[in-house]
VORO-50851 format. One record per atom (N, C-alpha, C): atom name; x, z, y. Coordinates in Angstrom, 2 decimals, decimal comma. Atoms other than C-alpha are relative to their C-alpha. Layout:
<dopas>
<dopa><atomo>CA</atomo><X>X</X><Z>Z</Z><Y>Y</Y></dopa>
...
</dopas>
This chain:
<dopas>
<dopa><atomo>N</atomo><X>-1,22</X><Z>0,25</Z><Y>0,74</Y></dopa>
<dopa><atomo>CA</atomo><X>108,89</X><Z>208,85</Z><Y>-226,98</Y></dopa>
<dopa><atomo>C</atomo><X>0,40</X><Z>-1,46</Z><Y>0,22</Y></dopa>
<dopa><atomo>N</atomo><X>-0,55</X><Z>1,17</Z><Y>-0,60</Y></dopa>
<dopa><atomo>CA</atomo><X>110,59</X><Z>205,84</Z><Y>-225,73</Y></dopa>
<dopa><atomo>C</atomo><X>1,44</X><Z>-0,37</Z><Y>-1,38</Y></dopa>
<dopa><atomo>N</atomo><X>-0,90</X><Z>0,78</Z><Y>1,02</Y></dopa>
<dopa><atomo>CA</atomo><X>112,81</X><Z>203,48</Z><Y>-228,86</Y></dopa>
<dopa><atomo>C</atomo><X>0,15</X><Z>-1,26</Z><Y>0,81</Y></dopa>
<dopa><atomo>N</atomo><X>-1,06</X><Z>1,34</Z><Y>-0,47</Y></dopa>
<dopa><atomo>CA</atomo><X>115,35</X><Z>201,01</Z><Y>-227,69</Y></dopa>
<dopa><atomo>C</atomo><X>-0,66</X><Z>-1,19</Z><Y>-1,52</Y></dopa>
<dopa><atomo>N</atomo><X>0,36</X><Z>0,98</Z><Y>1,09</Y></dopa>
<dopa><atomo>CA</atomo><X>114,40</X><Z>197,54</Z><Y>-229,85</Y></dopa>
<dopa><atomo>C</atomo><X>1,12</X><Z>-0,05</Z><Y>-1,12</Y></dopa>
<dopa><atomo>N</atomo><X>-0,77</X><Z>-0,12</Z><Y>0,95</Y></dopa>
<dopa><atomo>CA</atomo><X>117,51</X><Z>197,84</Z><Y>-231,71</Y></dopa>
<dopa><atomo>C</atomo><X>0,24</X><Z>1,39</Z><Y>-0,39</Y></dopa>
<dopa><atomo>N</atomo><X>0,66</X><Z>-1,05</Z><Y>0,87</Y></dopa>
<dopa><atomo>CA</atomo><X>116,23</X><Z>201,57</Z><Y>-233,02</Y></dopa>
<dopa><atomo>C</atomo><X>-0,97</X><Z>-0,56</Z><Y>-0,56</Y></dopa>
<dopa><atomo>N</atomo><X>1,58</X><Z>0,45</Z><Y>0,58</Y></dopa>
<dopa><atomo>CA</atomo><X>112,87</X><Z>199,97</Z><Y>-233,77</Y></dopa>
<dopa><atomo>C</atomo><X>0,57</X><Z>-0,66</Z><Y>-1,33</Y></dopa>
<dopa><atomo>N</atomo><X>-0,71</X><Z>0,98</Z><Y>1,18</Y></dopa>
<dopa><atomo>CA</atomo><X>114,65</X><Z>197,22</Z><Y>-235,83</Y></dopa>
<dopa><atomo>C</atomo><X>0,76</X><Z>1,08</Z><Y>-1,45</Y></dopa>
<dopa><atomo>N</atomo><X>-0,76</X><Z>-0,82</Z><Y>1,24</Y></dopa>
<dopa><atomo>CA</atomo><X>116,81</X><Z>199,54</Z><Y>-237,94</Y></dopa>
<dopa><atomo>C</atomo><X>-1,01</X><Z>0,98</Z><Y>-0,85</Y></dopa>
<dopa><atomo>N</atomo><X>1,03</X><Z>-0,90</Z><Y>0,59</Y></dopa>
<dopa><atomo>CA</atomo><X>113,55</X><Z>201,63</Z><Y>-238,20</Y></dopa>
<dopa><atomo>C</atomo><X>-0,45</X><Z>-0,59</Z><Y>-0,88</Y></dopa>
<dopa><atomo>N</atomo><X>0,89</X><Z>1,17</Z><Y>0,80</Y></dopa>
<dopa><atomo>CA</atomo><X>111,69</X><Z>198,78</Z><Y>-239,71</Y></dopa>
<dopa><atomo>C</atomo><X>0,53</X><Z>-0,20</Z><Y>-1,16</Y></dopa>
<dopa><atomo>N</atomo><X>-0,82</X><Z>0,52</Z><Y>1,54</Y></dopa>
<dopa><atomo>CA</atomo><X>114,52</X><Z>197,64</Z><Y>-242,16</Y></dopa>
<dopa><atomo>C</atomo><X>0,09</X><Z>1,38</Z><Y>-1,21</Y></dopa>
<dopa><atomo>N</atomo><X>-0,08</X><Z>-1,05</Z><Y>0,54</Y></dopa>
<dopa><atomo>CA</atomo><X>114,58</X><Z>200,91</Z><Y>-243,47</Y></dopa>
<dopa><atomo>C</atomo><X>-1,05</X><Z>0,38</Z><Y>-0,82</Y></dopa>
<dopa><atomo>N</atomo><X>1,04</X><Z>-0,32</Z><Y>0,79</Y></dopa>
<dopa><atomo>CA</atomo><X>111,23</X><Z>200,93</Z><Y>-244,57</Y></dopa>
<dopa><atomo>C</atomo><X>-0,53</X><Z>-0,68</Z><Y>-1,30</Y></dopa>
<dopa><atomo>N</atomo><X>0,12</X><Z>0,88</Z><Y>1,52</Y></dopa>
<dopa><atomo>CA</atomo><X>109,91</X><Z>199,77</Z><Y>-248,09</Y></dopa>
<dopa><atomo>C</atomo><X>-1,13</X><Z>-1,36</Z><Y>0,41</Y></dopa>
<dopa><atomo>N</atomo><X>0,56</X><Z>1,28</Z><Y>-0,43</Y></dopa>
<dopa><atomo>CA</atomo><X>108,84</X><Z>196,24</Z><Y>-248,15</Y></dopa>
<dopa><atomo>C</atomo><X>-1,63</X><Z>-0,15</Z><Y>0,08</Y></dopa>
<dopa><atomo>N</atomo><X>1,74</X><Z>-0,11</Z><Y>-0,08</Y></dopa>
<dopa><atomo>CA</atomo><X>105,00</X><Z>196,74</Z><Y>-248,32</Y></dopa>
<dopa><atomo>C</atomo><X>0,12</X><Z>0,65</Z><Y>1,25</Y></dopa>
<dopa><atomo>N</atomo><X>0,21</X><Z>-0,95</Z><Y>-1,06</Y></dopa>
<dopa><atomo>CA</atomo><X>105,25</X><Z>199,42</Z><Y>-245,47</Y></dopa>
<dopa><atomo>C</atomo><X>0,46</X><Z>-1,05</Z><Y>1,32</Y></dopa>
<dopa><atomo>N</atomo><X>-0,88</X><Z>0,93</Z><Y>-0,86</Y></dopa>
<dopa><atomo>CA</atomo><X>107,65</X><Z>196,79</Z><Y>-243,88</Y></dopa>
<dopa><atomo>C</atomo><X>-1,44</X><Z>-1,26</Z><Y>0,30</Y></dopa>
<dopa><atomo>N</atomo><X>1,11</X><Z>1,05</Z><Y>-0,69</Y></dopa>
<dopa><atomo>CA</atomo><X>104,89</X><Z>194,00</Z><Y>-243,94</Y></dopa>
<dopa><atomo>C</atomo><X>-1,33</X><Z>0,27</Z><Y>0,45</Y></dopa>
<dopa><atomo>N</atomo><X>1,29</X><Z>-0,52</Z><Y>-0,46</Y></dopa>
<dopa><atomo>CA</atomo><X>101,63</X><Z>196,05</Z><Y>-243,46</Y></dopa>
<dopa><atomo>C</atomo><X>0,87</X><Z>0,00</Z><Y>1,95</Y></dopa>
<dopa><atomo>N</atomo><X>-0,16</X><Z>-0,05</Z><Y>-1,43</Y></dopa>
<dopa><atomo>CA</atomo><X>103,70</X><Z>196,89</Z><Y>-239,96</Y></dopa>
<dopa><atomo>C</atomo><X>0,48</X><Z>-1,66</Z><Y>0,48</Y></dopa>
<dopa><atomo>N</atomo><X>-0,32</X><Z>1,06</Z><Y>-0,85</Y></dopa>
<dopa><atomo>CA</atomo><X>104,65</X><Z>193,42</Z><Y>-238,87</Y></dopa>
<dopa><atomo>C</atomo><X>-1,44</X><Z>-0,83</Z><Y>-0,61</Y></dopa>
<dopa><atomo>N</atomo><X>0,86</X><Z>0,68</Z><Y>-0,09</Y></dopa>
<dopa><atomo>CA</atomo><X>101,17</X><Z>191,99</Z><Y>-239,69</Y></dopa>
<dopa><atomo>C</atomo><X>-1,05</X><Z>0,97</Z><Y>1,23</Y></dopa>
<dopa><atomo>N</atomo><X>0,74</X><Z>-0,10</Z><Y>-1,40</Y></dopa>
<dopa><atomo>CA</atomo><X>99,78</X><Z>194,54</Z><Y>-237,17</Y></dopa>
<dopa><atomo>C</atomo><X>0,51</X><Z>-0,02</Z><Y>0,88</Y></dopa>
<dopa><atomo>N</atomo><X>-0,86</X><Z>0,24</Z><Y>-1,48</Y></dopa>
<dopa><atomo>CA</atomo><X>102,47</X><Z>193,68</Z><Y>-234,79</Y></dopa>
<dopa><atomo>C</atomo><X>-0,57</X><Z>-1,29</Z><Y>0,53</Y></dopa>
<dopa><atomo>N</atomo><X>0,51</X><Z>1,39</Z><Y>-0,25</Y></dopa>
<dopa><atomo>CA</atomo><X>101,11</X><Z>189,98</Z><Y>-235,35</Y></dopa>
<dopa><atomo>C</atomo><X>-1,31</X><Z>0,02</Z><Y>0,57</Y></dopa>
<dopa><atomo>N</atomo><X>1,68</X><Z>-0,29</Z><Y>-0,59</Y></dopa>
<dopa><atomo>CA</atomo><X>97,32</X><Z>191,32</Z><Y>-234,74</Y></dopa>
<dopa><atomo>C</atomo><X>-0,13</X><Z>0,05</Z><Y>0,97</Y></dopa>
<dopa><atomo>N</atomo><X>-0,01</X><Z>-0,56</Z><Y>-1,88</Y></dopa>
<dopa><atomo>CA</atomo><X>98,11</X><Z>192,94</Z><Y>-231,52</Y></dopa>
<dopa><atomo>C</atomo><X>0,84</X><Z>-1,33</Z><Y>1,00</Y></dopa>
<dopa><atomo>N</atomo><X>0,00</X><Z>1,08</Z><Y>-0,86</Y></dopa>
<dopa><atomo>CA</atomo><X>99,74</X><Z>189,52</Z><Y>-230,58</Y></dopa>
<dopa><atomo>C</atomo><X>-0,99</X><Z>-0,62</Z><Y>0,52</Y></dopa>
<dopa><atomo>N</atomo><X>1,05</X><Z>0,89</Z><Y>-0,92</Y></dopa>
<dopa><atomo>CA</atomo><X>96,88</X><Z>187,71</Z><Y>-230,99</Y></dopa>
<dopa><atomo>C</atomo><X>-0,79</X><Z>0,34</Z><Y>0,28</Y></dopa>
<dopa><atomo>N</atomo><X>1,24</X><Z>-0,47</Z><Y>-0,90</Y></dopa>
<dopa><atomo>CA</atomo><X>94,48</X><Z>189,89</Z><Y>-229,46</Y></dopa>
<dopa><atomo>C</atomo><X>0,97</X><Z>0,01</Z><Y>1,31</Y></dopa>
<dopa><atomo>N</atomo><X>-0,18</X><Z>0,24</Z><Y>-1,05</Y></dopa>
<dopa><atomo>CA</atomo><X>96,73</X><Z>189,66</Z><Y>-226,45</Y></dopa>
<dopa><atomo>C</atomo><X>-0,13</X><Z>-1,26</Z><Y>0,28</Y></dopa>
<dopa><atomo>N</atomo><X>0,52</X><Z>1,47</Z><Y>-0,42</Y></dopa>
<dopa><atomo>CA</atomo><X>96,53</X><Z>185,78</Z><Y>-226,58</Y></dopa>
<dopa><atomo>C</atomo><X>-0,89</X><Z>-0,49</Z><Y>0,53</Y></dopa>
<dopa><atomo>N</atomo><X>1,68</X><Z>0,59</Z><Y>-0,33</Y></dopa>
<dopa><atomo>CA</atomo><X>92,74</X><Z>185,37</Z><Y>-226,67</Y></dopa>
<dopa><atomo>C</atomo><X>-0,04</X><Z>0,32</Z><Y>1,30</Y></dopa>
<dopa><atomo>N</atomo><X>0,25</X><Z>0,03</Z><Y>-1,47</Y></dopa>
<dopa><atomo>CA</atomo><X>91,88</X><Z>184,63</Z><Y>-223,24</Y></dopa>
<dopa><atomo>C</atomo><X>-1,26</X><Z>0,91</Z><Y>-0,11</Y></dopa>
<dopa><atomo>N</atomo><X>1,15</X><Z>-0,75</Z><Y>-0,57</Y></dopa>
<dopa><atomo>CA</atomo><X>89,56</X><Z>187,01</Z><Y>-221,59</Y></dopa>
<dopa><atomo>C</atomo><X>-1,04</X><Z>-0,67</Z><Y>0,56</Y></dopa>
<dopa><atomo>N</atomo><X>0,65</X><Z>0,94</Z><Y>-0,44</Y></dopa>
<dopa><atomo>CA</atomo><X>86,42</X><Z>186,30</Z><Y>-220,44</Y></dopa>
<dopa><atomo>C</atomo><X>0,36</X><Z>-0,40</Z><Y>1,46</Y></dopa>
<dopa><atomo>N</atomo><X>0,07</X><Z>0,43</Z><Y>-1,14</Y></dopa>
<dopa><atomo>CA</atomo><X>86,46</X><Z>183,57</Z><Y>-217,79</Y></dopa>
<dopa><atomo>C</atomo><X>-0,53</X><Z>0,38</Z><Y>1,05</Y></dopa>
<dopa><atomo>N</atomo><X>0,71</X><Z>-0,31</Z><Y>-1,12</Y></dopa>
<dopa><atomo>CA</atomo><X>86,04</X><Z>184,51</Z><Y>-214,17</Y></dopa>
<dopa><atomo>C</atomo><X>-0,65</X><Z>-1,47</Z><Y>0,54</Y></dopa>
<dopa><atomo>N</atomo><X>0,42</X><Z>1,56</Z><Y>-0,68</Y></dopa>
<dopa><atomo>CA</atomo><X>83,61</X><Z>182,15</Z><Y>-212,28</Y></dopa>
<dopa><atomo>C</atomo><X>0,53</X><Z>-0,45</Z><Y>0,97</Y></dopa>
<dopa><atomo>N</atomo><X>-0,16</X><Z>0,40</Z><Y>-1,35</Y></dopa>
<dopa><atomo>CA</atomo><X>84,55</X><Z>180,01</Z><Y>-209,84</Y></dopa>
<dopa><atomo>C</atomo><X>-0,93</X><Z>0,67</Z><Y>1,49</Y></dopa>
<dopa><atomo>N</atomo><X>0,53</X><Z>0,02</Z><Y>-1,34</Y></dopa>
<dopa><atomo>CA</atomo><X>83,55</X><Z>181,24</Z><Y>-206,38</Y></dopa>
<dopa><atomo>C</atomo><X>-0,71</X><Z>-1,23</Z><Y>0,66</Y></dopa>
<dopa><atomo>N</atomo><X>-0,18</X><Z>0,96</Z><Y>-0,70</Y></dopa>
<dopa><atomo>CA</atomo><X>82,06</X><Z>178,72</Z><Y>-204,49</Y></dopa>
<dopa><atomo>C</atomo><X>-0,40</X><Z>0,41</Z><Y>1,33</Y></dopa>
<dopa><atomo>N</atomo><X>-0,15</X><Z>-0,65</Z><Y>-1,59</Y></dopa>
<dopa><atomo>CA</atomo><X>82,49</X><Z>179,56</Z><Y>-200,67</Y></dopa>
<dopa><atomo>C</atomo><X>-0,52</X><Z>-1,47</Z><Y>1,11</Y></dopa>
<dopa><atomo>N</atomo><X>0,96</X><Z>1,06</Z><Y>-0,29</Y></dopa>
<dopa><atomo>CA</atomo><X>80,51</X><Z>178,27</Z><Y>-198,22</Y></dopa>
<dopa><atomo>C</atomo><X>0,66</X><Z>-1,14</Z><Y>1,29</Y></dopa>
<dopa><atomo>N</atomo><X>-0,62</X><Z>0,98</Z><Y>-0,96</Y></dopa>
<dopa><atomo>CA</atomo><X>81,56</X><Z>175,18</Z><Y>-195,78</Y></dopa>
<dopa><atomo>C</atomo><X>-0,07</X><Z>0,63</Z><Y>1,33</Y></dopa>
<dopa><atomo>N</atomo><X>0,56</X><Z>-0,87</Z><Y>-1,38</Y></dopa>
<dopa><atomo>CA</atomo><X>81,50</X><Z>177,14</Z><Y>-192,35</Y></dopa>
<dopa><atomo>C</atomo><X>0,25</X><Z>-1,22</Z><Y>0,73</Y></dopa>
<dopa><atomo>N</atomo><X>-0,23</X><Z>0,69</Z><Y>-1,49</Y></dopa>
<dopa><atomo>CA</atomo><X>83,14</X><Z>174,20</Z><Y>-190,33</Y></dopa>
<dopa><atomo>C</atomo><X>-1,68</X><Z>-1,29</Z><Y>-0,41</Y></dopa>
<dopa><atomo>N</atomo><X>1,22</X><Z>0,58</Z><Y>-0,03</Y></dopa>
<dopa><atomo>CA</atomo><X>79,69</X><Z>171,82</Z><Y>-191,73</Y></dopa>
<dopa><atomo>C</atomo><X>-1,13</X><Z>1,03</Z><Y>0,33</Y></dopa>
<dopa><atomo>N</atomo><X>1,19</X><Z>-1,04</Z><Y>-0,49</Y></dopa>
<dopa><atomo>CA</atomo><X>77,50</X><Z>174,71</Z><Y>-190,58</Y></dopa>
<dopa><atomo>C</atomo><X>0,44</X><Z>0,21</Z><Y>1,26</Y></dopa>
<dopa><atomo>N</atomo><X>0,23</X><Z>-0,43</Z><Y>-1,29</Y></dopa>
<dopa><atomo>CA</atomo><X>79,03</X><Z>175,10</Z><Y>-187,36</Y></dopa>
<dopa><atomo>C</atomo><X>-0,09</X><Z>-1,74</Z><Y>0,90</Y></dopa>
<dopa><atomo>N</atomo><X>0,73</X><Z>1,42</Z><Y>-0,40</Y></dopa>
<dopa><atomo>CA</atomo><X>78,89</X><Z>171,07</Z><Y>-186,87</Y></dopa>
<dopa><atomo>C</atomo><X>-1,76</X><Z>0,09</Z><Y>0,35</Y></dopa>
<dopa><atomo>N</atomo><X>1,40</X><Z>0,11</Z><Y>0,48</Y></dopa>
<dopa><atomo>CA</atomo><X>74,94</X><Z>171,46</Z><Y>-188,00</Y></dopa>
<dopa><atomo>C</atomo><X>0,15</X><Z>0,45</Z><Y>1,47</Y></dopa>
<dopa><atomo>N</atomo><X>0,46</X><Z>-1,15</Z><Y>-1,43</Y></dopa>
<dopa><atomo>CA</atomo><X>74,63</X><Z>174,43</Z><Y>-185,03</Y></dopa>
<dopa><atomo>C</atomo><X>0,59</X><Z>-0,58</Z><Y>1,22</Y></dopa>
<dopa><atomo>N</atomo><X>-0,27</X><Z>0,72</Z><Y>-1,31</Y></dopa>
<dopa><atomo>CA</atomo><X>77,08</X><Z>172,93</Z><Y>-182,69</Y></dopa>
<dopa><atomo>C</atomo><X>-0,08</X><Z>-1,22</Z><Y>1,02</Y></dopa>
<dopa><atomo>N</atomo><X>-0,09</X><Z>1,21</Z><Y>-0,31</Y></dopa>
<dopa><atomo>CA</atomo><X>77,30</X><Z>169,59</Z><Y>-182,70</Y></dopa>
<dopa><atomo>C</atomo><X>1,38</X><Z>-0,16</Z><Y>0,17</Y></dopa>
<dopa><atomo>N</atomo><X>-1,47</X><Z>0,48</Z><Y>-0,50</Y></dopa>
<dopa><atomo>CA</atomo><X>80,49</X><Z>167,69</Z><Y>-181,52</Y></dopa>
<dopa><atomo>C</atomo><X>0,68</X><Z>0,78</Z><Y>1,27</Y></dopa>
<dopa><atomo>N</atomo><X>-0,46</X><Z>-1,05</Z><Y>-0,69</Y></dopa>
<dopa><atomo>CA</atomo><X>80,63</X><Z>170,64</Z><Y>-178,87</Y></dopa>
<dopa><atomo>C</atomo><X>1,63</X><Z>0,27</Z><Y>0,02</Y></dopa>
<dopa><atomo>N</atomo><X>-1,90</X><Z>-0,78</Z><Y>-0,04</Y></dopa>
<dopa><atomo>CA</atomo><X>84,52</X><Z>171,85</Z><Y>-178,14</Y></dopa>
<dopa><atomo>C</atomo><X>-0,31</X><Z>1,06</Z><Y>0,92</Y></dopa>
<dopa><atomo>N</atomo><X>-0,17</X><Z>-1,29</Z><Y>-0,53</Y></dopa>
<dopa><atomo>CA</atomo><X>84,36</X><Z>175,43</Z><Y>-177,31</Y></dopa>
<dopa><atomo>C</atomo><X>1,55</X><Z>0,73</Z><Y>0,59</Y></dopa>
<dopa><atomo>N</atomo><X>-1,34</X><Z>-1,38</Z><Y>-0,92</Y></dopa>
<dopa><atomo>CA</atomo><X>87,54</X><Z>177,37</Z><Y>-175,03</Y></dopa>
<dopa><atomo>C</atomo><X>0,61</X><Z>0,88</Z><Y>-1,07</Y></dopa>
<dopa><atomo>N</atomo><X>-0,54</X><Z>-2,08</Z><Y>0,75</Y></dopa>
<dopa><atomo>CA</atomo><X>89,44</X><Z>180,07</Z><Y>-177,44</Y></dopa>
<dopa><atomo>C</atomo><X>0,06</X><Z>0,56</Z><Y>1,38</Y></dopa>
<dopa><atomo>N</atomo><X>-0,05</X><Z>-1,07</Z><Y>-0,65</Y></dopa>
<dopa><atomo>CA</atomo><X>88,68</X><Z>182,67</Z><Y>-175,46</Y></dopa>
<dopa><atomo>C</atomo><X>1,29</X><Z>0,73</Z><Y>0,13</Y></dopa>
<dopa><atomo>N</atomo><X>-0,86</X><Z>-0,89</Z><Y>0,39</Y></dopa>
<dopa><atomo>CA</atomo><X>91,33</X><Z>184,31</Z><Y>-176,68</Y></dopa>
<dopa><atomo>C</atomo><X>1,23</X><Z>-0,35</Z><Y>0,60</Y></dopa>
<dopa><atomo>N</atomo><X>-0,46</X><Z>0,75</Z><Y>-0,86</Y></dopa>
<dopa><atomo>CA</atomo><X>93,78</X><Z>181,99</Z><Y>-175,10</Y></dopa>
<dopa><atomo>C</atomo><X>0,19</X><Z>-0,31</Z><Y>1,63</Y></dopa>
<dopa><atomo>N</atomo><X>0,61</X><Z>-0,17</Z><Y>-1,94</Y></dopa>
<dopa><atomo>CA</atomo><X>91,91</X><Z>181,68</Z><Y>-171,85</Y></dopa>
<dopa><atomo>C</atomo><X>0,34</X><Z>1,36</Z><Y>0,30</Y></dopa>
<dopa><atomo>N</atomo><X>-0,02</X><Z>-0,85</Z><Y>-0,28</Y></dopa>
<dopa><atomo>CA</atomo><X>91,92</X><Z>185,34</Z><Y>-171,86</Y></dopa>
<dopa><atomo>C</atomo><X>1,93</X><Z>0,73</Z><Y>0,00</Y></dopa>
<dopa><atomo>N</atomo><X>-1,63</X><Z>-0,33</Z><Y>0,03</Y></dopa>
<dopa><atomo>CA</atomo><X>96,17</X><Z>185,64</Z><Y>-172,59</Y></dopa>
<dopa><atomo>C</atomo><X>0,14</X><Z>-0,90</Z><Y>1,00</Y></dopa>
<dopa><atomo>N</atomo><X>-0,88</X><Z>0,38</Z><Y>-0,96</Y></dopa>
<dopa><atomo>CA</atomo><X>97,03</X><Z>183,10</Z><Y>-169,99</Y></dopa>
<dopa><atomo>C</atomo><X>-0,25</X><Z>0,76</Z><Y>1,35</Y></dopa>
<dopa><atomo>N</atomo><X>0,74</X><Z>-0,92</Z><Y>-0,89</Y></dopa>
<dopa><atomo>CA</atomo><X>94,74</X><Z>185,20</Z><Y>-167,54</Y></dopa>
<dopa><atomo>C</atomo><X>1,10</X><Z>0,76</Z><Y>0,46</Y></dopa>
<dopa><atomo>N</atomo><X>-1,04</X><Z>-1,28</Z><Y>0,01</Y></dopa>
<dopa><atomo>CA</atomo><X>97,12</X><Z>188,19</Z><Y>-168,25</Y></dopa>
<dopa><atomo>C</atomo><X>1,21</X><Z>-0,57</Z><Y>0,50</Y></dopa>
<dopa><atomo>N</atomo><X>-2,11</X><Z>-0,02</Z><Y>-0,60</Y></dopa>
<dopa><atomo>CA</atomo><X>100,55</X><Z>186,54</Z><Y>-167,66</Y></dopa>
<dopa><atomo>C</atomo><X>-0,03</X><Z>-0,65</Z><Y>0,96</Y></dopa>
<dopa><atomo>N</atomo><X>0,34</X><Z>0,74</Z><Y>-1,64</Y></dopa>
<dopa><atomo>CA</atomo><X>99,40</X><Z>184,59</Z><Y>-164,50</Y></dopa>
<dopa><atomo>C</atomo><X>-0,14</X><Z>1,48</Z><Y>0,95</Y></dopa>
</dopas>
């Protein structure tokens, strides 16, 4: 059942003032349980690959292949 906000509203006013504030204090509830932050995700921490391929390589300069292998083709 789908209510436009200005049905809701007219619904609301319509109702007796106790009925009227019991519903807008659990409208306020369900705010702030959407507020409270969820629990925190952790940071990732991801690992340095270009200081691990220093460690393994050294100051090495490797070819892209990949490169070498496209100029190949259009030559």
């Amino acid at each position: 059942m789908c209510v436009s906000a200005v049905e809701l509203i007219k619904e609301v006013k319509a109702l007796p003032a106790p009925e009227r504030e019991k519903f807008l204090l659990a409208v306020l509830e369900l705010e702030e349980r959407q507020r409270k932050p969820r629990r925190k995700s952790k940071r990732i921490q991801w690992p340095d690959v270009e200081a691990r391929a220093k460690r393994i390589f050294g100051k090495r300069v490797f070819p892209n292949l990949v490169l070498v292998e496209r100029e190949d083709q259009a030559s």
